[in-house]
N, C-alpha and C positions, 0 to 999 in steps of 0.2 A: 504494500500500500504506500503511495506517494503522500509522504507530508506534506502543509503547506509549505514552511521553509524549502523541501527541494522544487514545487510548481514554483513559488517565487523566482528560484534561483533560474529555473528553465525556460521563467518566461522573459526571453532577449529580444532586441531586435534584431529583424531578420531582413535582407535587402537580395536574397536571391533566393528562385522561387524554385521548383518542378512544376512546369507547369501542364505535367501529364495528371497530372491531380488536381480535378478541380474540385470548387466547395459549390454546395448548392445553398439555393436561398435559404432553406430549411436549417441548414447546418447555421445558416448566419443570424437567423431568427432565433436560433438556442443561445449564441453567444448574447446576443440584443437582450434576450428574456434575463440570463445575468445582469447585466446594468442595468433592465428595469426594477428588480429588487434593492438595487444597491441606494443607498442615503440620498436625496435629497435636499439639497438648501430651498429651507422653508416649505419642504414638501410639494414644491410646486411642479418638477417634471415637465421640464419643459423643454428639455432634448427631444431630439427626433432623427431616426436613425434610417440614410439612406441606404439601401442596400443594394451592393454592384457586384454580379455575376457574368451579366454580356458581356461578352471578349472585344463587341464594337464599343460599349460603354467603356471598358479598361483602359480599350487603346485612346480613347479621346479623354477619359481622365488624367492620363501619366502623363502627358507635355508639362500640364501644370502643377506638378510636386518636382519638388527639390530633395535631395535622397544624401543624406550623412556631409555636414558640409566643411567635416573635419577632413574628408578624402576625397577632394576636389579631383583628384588627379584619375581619377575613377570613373567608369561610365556605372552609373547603376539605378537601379538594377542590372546587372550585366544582360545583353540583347537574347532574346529568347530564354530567361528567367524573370521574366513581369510577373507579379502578383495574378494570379487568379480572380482574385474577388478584393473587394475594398470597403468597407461601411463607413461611410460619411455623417459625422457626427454634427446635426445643425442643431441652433438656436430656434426657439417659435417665438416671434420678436410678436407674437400675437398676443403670449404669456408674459412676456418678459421685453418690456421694448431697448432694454437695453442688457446685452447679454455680458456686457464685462463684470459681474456679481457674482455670474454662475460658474467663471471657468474654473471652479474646483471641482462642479456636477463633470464637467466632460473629463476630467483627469480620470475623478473615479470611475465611470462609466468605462473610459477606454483602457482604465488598466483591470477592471473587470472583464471586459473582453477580452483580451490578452490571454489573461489567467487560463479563460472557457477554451478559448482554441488551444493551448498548449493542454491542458487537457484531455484535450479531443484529437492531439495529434500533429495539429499546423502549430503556424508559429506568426508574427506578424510584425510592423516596423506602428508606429504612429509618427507621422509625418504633420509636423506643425508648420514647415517652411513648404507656403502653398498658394498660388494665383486664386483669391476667393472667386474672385469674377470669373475667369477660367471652367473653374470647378464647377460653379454655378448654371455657367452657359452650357456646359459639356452634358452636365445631367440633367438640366431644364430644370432645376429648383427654383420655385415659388420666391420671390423677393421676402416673404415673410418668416424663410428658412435657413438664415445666410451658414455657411459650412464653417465649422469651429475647430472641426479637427480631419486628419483624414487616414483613416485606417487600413493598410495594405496587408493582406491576409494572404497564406494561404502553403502549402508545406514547404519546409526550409530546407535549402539542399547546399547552405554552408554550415560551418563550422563556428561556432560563437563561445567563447573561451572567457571565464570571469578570471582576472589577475588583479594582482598588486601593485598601486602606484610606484612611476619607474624612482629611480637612486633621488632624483633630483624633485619628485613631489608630484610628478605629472601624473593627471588622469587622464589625459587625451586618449582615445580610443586609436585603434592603428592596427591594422595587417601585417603578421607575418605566416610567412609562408602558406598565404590565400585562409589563414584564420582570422577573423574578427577578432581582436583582441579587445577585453574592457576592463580598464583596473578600477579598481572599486577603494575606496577609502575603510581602512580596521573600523568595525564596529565602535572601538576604545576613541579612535577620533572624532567618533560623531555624539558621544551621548558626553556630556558635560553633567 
């Protein structure tokens, strides 16, 4: 049985895909059901959760995402490992006209998501550096939904390795030898 500590630890970003393995809506709709249980501010629920399986939908949503901007040097997702599927986490500016209050609902929300798919097998990136307009146009969303986050799903076919910051204090994330490197700060340095 997987604890939560090792789901935590397994769920990484993920920036290369197989994409002989697709998700279906259904599968993305079990992830979305987790973030509907999840907290809250002021119980209002006022995310909204696009869900993207079309391969024609994929292809016209990834021009506008920006992908790890630590490894500029990098095309990625590497060409013919695209995401699968992606859930676009909007605001309902119906509920909420003004959604900068809530962006601690979409953290939980998508690191809820996260969790669901690595327990189910995939793995995903959340992509915060993103053409809203873009996104907006490419999926046809509703002016009243503007996109908050952007969630790339779907099974991980790199390697993602949790380490320790280098000699010199760095956490900067970095490839070696085509692994994902991520060093993480000693627990002892974060609890005061």
């Amino acid at each position: 049985m997987t604890t939560f500590a090792q789901l935590a630890a397994a769920t990484r970003s993920y920036r290369s895909f197989d994409r002989s393995v697709p998700l279906t809506r259904e599968e993305l709709a079990a992830f979305v059901e987790c973030a509907r249980l999840a907290p809250s501010s002021r119980n209002l629920q006022m995310l909204k959760f696009r869900l993207v399986t079309n391969p024609a939908e994929c292809a016209a949503l990834l021009p506008h995402t920006r992908w790890a901007a630590l490894l500029r040097e990098l095309r990625l997702p590497p060409a013919g490992h695209e995401p699968p599927a992606y859930i676009v986490i909007c605001a309902d500016t119906r509920l909420a006209p003004d959604p900068a209050p809530f962006q601690r609902d979409v953290g939980i929300c998508a690191q809820c998501i996260l969790l669901a798919a690595t327990e189910a097998g995939f793995g995903g990136c959340m992509i915060g550096s993103f053409n809203p307009d873009g996104v907006r146009l490419a999926l046809e969303l509703p002016g009243c939904l503007p996109p908050q986050l952007v969630l790339a799903l779907g099974k991980p076919d790199e390697a993602v390795r949790l380490t320790s910051p280098g000699p010199d204090g760095s956490i900067a994330y970095f490839r070696r030898d085509g692994v994902h490197m991520v060093p993480k700060r000693p627990l002892e340095e974060l609890i005061f």
